[in-house]
C-alpha positions as CSV (number, residue, x, y, z in Angstrom):
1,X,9.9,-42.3,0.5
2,X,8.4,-40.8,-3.0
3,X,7.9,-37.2,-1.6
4,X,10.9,-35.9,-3.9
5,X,9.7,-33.5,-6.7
6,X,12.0,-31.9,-9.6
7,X,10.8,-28.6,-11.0
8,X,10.8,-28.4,-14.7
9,X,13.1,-26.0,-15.8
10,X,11.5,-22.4,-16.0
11,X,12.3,-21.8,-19.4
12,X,10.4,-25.0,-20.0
13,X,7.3,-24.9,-18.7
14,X,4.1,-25.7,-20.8
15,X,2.1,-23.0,-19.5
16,X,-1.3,-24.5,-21.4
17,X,-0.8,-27.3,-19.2
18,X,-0.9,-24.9,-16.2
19,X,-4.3,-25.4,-14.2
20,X,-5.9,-23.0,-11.7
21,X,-5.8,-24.1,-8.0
22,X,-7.7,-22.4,-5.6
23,X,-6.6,-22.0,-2.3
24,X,-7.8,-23.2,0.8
25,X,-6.1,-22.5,4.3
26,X,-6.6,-24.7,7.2
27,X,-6.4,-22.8,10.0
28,X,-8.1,-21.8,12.9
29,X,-10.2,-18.6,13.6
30,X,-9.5,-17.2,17.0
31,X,-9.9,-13.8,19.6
32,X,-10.6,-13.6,23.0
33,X,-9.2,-16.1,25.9
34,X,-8.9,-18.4,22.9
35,X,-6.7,-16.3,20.9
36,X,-4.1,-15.8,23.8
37,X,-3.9,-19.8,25.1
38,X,-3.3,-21.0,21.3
39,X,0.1,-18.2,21.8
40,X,1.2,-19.7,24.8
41,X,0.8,-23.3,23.1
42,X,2.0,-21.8,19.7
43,X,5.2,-20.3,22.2
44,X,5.8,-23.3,23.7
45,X,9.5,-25.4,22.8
46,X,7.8,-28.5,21.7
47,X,4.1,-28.6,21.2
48,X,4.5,-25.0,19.6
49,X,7.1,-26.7,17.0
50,X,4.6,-29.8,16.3
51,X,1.8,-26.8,15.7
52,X,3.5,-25.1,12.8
53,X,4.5,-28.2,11.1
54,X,1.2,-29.4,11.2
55,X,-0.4,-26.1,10.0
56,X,2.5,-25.5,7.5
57,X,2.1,-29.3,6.3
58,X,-1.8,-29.1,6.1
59,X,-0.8,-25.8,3.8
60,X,1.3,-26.9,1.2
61,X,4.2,-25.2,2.7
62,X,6.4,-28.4,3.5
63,X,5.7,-29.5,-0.1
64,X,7.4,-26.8,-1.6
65,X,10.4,-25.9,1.2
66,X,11.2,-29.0,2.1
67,X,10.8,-31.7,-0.7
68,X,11.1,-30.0,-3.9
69,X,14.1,-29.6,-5.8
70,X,14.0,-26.1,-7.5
71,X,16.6,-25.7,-10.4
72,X,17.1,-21.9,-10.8
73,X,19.6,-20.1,-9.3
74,X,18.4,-17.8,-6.2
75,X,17.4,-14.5,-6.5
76,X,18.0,-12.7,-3.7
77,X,16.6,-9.0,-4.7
78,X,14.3,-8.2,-7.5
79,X,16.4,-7.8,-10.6
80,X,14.7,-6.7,-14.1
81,X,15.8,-7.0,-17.2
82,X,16.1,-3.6,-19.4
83,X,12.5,-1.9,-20.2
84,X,11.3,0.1,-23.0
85,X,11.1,4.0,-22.3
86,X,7.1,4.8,-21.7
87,X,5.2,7.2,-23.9
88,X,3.9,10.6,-23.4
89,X,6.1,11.1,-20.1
90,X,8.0,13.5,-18.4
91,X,10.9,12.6,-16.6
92,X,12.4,13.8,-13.3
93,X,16.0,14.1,-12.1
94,X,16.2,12.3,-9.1
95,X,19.2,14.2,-7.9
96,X,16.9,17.2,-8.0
97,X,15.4,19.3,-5.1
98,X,12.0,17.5,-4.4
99,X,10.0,20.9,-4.5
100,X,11.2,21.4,-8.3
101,X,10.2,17.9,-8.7
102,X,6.4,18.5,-7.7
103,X,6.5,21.6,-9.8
104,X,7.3,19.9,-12.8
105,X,4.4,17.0,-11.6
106,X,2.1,19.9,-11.1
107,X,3.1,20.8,-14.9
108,X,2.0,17.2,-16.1
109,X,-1.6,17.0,-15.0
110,X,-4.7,18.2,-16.9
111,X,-5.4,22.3,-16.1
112,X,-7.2,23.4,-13.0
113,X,-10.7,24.7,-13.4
114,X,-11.4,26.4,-9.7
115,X,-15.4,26.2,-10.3
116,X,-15.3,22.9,-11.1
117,X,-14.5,22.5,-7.8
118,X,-16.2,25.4,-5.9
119,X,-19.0,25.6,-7.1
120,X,-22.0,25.2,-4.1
121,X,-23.6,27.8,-6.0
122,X,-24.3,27.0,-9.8
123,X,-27.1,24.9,-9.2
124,X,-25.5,21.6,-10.4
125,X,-26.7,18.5,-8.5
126,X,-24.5,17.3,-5.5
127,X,-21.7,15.4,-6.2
128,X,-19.0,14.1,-3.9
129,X,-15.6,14.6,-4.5
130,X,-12.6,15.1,-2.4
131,X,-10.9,17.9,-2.1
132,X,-7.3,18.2,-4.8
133,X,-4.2,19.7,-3.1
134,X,-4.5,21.8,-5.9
135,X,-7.9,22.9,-4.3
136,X,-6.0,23.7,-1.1
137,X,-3.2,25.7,-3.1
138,X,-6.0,27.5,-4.9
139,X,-7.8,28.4,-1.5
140,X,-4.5,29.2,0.4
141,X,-3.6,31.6,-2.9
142,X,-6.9,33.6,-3.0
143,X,-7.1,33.6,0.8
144,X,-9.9,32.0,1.6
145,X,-8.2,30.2,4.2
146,X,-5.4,29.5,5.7
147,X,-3.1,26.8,6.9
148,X,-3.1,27.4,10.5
149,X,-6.8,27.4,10.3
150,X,-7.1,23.3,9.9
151,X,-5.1,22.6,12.6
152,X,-8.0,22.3,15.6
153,X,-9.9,20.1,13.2
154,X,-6.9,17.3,13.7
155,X,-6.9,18.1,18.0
156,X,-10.9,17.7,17.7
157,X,-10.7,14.2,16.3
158,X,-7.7,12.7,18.2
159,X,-10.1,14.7,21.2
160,X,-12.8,13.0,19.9
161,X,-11.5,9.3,19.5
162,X,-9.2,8.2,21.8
163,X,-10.1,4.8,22.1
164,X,-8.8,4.6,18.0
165,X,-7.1,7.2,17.1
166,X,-5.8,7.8,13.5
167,X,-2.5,9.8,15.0
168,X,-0.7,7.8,17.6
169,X,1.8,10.7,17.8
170,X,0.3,14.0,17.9
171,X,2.6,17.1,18.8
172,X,-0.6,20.2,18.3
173,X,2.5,22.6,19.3
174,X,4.5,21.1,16.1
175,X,1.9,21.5,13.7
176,X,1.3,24.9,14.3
177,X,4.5,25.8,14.1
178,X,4.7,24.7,10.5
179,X,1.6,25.9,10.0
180,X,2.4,29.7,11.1
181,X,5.5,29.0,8.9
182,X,3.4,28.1,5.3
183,X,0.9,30.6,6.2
184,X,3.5,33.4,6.4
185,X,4.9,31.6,3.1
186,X,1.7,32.6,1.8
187,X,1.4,35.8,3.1
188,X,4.9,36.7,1.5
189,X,4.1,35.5,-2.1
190,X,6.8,32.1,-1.9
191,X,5.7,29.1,-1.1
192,X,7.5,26.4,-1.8
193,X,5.7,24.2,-3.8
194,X,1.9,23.0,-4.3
195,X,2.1,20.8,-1.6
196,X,3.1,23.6,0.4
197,X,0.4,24.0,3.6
198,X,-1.1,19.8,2.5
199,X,-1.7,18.0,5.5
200,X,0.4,15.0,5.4
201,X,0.7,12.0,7.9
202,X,3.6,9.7,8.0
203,X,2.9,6.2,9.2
204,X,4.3,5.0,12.2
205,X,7.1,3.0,10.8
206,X,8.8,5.7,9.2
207,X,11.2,8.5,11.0
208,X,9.4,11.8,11.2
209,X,11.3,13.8,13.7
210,X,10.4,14.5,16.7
211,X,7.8,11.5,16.9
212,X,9.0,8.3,18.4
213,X,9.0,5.6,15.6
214,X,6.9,2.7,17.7
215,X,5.9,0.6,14.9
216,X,2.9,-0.1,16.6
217,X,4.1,-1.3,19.1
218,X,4.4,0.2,23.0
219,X,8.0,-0.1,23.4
220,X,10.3,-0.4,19.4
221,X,11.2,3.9,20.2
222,X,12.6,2.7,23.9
223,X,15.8,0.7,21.8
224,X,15.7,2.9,18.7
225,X,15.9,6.6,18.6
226,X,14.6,8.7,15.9
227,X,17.1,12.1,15.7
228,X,16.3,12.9,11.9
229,X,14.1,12.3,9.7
230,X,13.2,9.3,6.9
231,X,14.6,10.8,3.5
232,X,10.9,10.5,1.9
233,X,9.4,12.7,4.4
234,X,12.6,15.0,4.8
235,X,11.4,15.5,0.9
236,X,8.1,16.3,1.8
237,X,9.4,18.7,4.3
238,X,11.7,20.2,2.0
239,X,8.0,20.8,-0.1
240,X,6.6,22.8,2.7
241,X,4.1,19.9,3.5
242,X,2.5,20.1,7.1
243,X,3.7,16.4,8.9
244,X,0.7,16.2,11.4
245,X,2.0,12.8,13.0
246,X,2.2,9.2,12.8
247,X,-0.8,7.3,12.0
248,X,-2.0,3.8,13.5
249,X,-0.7,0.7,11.7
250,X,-1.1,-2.9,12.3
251,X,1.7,-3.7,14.7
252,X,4.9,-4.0,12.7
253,X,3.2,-4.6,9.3
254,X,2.4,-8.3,10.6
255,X,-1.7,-8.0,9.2
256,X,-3.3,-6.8,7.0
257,X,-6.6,-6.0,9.4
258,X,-5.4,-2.6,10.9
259,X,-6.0,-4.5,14.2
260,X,-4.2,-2.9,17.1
261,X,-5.1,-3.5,20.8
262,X,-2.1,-1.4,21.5
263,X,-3.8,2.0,20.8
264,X,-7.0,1.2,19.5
265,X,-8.2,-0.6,16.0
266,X,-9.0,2.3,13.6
267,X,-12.9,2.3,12.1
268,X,-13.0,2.7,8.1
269,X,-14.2,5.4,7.2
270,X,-17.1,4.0,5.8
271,X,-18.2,1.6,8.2
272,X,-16.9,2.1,11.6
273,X,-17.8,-1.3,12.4
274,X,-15.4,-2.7,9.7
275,X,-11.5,-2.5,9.5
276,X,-9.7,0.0,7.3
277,X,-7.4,-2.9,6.1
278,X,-3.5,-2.8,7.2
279,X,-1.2,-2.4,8.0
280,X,-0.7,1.3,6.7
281,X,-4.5,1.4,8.8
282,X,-4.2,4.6,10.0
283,X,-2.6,6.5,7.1
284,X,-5.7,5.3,4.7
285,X,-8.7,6.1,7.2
286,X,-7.3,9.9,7.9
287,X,-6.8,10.6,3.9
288,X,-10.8,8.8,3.5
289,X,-12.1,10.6,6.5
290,X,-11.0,14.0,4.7
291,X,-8.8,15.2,7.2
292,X,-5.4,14.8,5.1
293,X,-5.0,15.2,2.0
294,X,-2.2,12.4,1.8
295,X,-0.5,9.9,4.0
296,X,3.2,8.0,3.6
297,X,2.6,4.1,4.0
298,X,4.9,1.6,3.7
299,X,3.4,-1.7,1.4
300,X,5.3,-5.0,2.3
301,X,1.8,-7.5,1.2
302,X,-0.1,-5.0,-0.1
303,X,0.1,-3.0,3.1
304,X,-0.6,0.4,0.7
305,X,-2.8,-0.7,-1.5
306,X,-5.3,-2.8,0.7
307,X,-6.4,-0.4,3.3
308,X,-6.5,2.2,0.5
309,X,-9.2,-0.1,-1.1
310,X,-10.8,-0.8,1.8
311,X,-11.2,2.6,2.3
312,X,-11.9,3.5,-1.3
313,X,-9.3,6.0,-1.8
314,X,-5.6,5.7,-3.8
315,X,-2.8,3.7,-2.5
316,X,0.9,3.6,-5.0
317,X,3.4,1.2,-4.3
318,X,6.6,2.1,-6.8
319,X,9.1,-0.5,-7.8
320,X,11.3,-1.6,-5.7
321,X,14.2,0.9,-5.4
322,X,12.0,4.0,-6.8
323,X,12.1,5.2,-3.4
324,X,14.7,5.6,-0.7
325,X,13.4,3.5,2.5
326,X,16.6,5.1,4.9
327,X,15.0,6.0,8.1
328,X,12.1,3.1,8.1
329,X,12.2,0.5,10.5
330,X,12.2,-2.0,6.8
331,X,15.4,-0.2,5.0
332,X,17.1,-3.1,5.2
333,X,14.3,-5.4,3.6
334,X,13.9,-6.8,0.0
335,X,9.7,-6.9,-0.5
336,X,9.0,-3.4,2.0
337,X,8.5,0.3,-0.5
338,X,7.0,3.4,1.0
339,X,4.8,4.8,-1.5
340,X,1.4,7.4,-1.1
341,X,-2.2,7.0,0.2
342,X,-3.9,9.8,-0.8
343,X,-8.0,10.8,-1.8
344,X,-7.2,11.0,-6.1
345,X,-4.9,9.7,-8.8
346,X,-3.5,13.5,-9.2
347,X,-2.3,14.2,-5.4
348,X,-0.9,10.5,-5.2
349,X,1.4,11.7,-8.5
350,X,2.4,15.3,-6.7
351,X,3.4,13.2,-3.6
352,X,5.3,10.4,-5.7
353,X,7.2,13.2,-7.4
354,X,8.4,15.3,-4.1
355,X,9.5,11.7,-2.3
356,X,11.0,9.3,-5.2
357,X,14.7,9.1,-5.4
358,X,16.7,6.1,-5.4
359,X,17.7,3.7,-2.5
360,X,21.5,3.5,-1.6
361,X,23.3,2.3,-4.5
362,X,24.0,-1.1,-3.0
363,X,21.0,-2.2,-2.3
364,X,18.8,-1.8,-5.6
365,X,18.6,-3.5,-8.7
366,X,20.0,-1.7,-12.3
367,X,18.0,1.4,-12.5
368,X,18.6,2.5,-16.4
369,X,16.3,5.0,-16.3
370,X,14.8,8.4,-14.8
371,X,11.4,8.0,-12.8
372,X,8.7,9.5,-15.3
373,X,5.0,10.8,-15.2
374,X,2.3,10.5,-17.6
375,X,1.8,13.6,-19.1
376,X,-1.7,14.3,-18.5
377,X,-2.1,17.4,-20.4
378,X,-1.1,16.5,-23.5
379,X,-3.7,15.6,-26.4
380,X,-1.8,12.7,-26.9
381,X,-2.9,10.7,-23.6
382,X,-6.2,9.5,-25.5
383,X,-3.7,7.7,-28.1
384,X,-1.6,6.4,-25.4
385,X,-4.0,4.4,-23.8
386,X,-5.8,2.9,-27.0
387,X,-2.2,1.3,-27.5
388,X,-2.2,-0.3,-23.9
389,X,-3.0,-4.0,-23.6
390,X,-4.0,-5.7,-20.0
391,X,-3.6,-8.9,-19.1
392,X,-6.2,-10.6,-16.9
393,X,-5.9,-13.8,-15.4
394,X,-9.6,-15.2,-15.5
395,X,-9.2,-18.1,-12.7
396,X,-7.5,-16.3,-10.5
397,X,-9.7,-12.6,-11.2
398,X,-12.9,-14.5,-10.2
399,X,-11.8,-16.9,-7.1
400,X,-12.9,-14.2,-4.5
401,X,-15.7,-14.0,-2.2
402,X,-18.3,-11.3,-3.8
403,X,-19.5,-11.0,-7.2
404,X,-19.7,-7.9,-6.4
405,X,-16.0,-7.1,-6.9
406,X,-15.8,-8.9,-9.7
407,X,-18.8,-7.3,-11.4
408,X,-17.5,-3.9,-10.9
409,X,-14.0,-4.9,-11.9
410,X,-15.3,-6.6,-15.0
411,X,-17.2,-2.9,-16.0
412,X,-14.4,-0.7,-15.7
413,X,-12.4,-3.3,-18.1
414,X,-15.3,-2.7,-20.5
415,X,-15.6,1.1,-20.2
416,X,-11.9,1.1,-20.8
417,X,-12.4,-0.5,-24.3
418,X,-15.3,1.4,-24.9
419,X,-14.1,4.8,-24.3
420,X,-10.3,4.4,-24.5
421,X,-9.9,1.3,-26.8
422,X,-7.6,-0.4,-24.0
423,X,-7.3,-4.5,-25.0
424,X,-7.7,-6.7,-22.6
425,X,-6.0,-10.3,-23.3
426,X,-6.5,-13.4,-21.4
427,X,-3.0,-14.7,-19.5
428,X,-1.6,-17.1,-17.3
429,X,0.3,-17.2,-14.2
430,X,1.8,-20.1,-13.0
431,X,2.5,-21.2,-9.1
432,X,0.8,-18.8,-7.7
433,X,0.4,-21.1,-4.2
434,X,4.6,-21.2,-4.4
435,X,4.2,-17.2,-5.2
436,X,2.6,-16.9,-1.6
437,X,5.2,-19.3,0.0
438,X,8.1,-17.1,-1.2
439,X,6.3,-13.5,0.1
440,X,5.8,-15.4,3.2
441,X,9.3,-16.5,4.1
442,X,11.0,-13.6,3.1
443,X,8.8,-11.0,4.4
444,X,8.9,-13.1,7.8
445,X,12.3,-14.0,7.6
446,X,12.7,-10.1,7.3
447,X,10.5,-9.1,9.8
448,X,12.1,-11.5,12.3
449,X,15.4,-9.9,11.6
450,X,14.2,-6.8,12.6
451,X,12.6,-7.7,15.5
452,X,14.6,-11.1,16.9
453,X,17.3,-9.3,19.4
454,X,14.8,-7.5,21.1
455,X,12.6,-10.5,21.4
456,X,15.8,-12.4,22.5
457,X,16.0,-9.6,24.9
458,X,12.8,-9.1,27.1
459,X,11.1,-7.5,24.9
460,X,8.5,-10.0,23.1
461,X,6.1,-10.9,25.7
462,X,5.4,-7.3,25.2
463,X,4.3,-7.5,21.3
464,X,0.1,-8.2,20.5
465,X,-0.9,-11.4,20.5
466,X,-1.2,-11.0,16.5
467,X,2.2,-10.2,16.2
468,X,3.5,-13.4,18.4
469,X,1.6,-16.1,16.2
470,X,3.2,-14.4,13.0
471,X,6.9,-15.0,14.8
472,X,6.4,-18.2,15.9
473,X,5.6,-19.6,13.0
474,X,8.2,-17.8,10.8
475,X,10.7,-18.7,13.6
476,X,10.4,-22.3,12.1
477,X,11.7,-21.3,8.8
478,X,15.0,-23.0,7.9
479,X,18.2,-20.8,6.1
480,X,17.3,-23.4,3.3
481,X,13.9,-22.5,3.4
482,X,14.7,-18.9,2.9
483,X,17.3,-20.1,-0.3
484,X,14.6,-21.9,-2.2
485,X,11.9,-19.6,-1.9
486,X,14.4,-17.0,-3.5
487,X,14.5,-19.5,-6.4
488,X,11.1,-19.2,-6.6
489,X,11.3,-15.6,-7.0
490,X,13.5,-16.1,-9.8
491,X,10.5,-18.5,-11.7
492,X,8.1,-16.2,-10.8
493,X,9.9,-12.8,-11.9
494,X,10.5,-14.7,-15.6
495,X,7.2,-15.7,-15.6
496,X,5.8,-12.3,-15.0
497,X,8.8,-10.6,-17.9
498,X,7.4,-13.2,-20.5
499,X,3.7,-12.0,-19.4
500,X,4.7,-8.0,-20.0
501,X,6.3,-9.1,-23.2
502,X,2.6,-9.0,-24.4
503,X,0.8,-6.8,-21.8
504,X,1.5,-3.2,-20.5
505,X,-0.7,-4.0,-17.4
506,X,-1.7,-6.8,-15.1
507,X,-5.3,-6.6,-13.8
508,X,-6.8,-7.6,-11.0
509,X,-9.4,-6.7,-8.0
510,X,-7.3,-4.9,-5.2
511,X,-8.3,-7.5,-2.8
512,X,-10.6,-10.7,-2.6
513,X,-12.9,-9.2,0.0
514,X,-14.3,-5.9,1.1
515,X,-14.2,-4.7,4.7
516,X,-14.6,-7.2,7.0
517,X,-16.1,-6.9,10.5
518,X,-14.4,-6.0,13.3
519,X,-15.3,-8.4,15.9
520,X,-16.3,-7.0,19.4
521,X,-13.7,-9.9,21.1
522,X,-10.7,-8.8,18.8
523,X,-10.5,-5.4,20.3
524,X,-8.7,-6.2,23.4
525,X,-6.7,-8.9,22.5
526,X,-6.4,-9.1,18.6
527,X,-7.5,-12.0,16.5
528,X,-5.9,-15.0,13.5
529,X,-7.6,-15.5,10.9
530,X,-5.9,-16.2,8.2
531,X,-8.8,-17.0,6.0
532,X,-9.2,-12.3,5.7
533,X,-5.2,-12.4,5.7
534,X,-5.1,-14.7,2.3
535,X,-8.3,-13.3,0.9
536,X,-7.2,-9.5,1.4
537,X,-3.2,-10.1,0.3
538,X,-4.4,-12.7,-2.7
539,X,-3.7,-10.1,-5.1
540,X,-1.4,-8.0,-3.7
541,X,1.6,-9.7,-2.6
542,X,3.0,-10.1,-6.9
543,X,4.0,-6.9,-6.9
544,X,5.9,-7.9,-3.4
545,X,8.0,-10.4,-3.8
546,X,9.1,-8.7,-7.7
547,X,9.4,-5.3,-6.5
548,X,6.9,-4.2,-9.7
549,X,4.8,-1.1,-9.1
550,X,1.2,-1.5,-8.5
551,X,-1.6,1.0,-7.7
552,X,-5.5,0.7,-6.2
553,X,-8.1,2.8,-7.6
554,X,-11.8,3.0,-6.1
555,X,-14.6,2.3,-8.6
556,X,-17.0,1.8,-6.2
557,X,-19.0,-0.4,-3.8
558,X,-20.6,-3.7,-2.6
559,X,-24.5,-4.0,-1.7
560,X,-23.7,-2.9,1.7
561,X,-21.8,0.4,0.7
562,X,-18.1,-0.7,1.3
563,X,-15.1,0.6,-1.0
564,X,-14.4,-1.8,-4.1
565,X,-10.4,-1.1,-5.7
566,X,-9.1,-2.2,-8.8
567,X,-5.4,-3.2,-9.2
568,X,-2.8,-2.1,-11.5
569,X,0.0,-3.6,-12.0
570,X,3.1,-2.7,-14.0
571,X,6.6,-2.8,-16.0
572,X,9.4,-2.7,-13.4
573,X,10.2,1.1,-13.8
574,X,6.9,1.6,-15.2
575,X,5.2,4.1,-12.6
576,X,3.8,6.3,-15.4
577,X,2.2,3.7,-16.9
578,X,0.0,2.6,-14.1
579,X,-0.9,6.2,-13.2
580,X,-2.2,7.0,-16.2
581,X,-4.3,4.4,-16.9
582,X,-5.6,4.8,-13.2
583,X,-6.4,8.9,-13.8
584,X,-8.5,7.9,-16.6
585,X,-11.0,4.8,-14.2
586,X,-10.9,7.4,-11.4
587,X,-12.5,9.7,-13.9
588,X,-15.6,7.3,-15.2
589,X,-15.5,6.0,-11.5
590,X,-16.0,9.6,-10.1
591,X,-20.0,9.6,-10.0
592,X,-20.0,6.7,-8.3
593,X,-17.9,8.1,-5.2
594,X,-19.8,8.2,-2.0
595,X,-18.9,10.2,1.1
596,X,-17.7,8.0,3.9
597,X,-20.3,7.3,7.2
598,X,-17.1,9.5,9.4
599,X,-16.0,12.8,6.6
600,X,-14.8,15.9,7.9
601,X,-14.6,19.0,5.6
602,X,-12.3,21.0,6.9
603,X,-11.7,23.5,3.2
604,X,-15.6,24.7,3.6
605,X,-15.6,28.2,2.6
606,X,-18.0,30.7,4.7
């Protein structure tokens, strides 16, 4: 008796009574023989049932689900109310062909200086940078190279690590074959587009014909056939980019690690001995290890954006909707986008341009208005930003585990006002433990959907160990569980409008953490720890749950060297927003860049 609680109204909420609660997650830490006895248990009919209770009782999840009354109506997909238009932008016709697209993103960004770039000979200290697409175009133009000619680096490294391999689907006969086809592009004065001849992977939960869409996993492709290919990288395609494979991923998006005794855990870049972050594991270590200029992920917690800051390169997640999931093993979800890893703010615009396009009709919130790009070469940029105001959440910003992230994210928030007059105003965001509640039931809820028949079928004593906690537990979840954390999205989205009625931009590190070890014991068998799960997704899963785009930047590192991002977070609709203000950190962040511990340079010119 006396567990009942009411909700205040939404609309009602005294948000200076709102106080900061940090979270702490009671749950065990486990790999090895461990790790696979607490899945049998966790499998078992009734002890299993009596774990998750207790674990989901110990974490505030019964509190919410199960004895709160939640007044507002359920929200079932993200649903915005009407924005105003951005300015300084260029819009793009989404009906349009995706090459004319890039071309009028190519337009947009600042103009191309070729010795800024090549120039190993004027004397100027060393400076790391990655290499643009727009370096590649400029090299494939004056025939310095070609795109045929990258193609062995690609076989060396899947040669060279085949206990973790960045491509778990590598066809060498297919990648030359589009290669002779841009080269000859080339040769005959027509190539398609900028991003003709870029080496782009697709991760491995997204069609790209004719590799086998596993998920992960050793068996998803033997009960789903892939015959065409996912719209986005059918766009890409239609760009003249070079698809070199599927990349590793965290086994059906259920981590955030990268961990995947199925074909090997991918090194970062940076530290071999430390995960990339997941799931989109693979696509963010081959873009940081130089070998691709961009990768497709999909981001259903952060799944983009936290292995691209673990990695310290750029990872976009658009709004939910911006971006047409058909041919994904998640088209059917509600908190899943595919969205660009790539090594700079420019290229992850160029992709974003050849690959947006709306979602079928019936599945995505009002869409009023055309997707838009800063326009980066306009004088007018500088005036743009001095008008911006970001909102930063103080509590929440510092509640990670370094002072190091928070340092670094606390500098660039000052350079901004400094050199671009960019406010930043404190705000506050309330039930942010029922925030996480609602990403986990529908993300699992969605995931189980996906994955249930086959399960019910044979195939789940087949999935990691990793993979088989996460279902168990979100097996437990009830259909009214599922309803009342979609009225929590409803709270949560009007808290979040009321915020961006005063701020352009939420603000926040990428993720509470930097790369953590991989241990030795994991390898084999996987690992929980949902200690890293919380702390990496603690930022990342708002933009979720809403559907609001959201981008990582780098701006630097930890004491021990590893990648630290910053977090943007926008206006639903709002993807020119975000990318401006993140081409502007990139640039003050730019001196700072190191080259990763595993780099290969495959555009040296002899």
């Amino acid at each position: 008796m006396g567990k009942k609680q009411v909700m205040v109204p939404v609309n009602e909420v005294d948000l200076t009574e709102v106080k900061y609660v940090p979270e702490k997650f009671e749950t065990p830490h486990l790999t090895g023989f461990w790790f696979k006895l607490f899945v049998k248990v966790m499998e078992a009919p009734l002890i299993g049932s009596l774990i998750t209770s207790h674990l989901k009782q110990k974490n505030g999840m019964t509190e919410i689900l199960k004895n709160t009354v939640i007044p507002e109506v359920p929200m079932f997909i993200p649903q915005f109310p009407l924005q105003d238009p951005e300015p300084g932008v260029v819009c793009l016709e989404e009906d349009g062909k995706p090459e004319e697209r890039v071309d009028l993103a190519l337009k947009c960004l600042p103009h191309y200086d070729p010795s800024s770039s090549w120039n190993s000979g004027s004397g100027e200290p060393f400076r790391f940078r990655y290499w643009k697409i727009r370096d590649y175009g400029y090299a494939y133009r004056s025939k310095f190279t070609t795109p045929s000619m990258f193609i062995s680096a690609i076989e060396v490294l899947n040669d060279k690590q085949p206990s973790a391999p960045l491509l778990i689907s590598f066809d060498p006969k297919e990648v030359r074959r589009q290669a002779a086809a841009s080269t000859q592009r080339f040769e005959e004065g027509i190539p398609l587009s900028i991003l003709d001849g870029i080496l782009i992977a697709v991760k491995d939960d997204i069609d790209c014909f004719p590799h086998p869409s596993k998920g992960g996993s050793t068996w998803f492709h033997e009960v789903r056939q892939v015959n065409i290919d996912a719209v986005s990288v059918s766009r890409l395609r239609s760009s003249g980019a070079i698809l070199v494979g599927k990349t590793n991923m965290h086994e059906f998006g259920m981590g955030t690690t990268g961990n995947n005794p199925n074909y090997g855990t991918p090194g970062n870049p940076h530290n071999p001995k430390r995960y990339t972050g997941g799931s989109s594991s693979g696509s963010a270590a081959i873009v940081a290890s130089g070998l691709c200029s961009a990768a497709l992920g999909t981001d259903g917690g952060g799944s983009i954006r936290i292995p691209a800051s673990l990695c310290g390169v750029v990872g976009l997640k658009t709004t939910f909707g911006r971006t047409d999931l058909t041919g994904s093993l998640w088209e059917a979800g509600t908190v899943t986008i595919a969205g660009p890893i790539t090594a700079t703010v420019e290229d992850a615009i160029l992709v974003y341009a050849a690959i947006l396009g709306s979602s079928p009709a019936d599945r995505i919130p009002l869409n009023p208005s055309l997707p838009c790009l800063p326009d980066l070469s306009s004088n007018e940029s500088s005036n743009i930003l001095g008008s911006l105001t970001l909102g930063k959440y103080t509590k929440w910003f510092n509640d990670i585990s370094s002072t190091d992230i928070t340092d670094k994210c606390e500098d660039v928030l000052n350079q901004l006002f400094h050199l671009h007059g960019c406010k930043t105003t404190e705000i506050v965001i309330p039930e942010l433990r029922e925030l996480r509640t609602a990403h986990t039931v529908t993300f699992g809820s969605e995931s189980l959907c996906l994955l249930n028949p086959d399960c019910e079928d044979g195939k789940g004593v087949r999935l990691t160990n990793d993979t088989r906690t996460n279902l168990a537990l979100f097996r437990s979840f009830a259909a009214s569980d599922y309803v009342s954390v979609q009225r929590l999205r409803r709270r949560i989205m009007y808290y979040h409008m009321e915020i961006f009625k005063k701020v352009d931009v939420i603000v926040t590190p990428t993720t509470g953490m930097t790369a953590p070890e991989i241990p030795e014991s994991a390898l084999e068998v996987g690992e929980t720890n949902l200690q890293v799960v919380a702390s990496l997704m603690q930022f990342a899963i708002t933009a979720n749950i809403l559907g609001l785009p959201a981008i990582s930047v780098p701006i630097g590192y930890d004491k021990q060297g590893l990648p630290i991002g910053l977090q943007l977070i926008g206006r639903p609709w709002c993807e020119a927003t975000i990318l401006r203000l993140a081409s502007v950190i990139e640039e003050f962040s730019a001196e700072y860049r190191k080259k990763p511990m595993e780099f290969y340079d495959i555009l040296k010119v002899k």
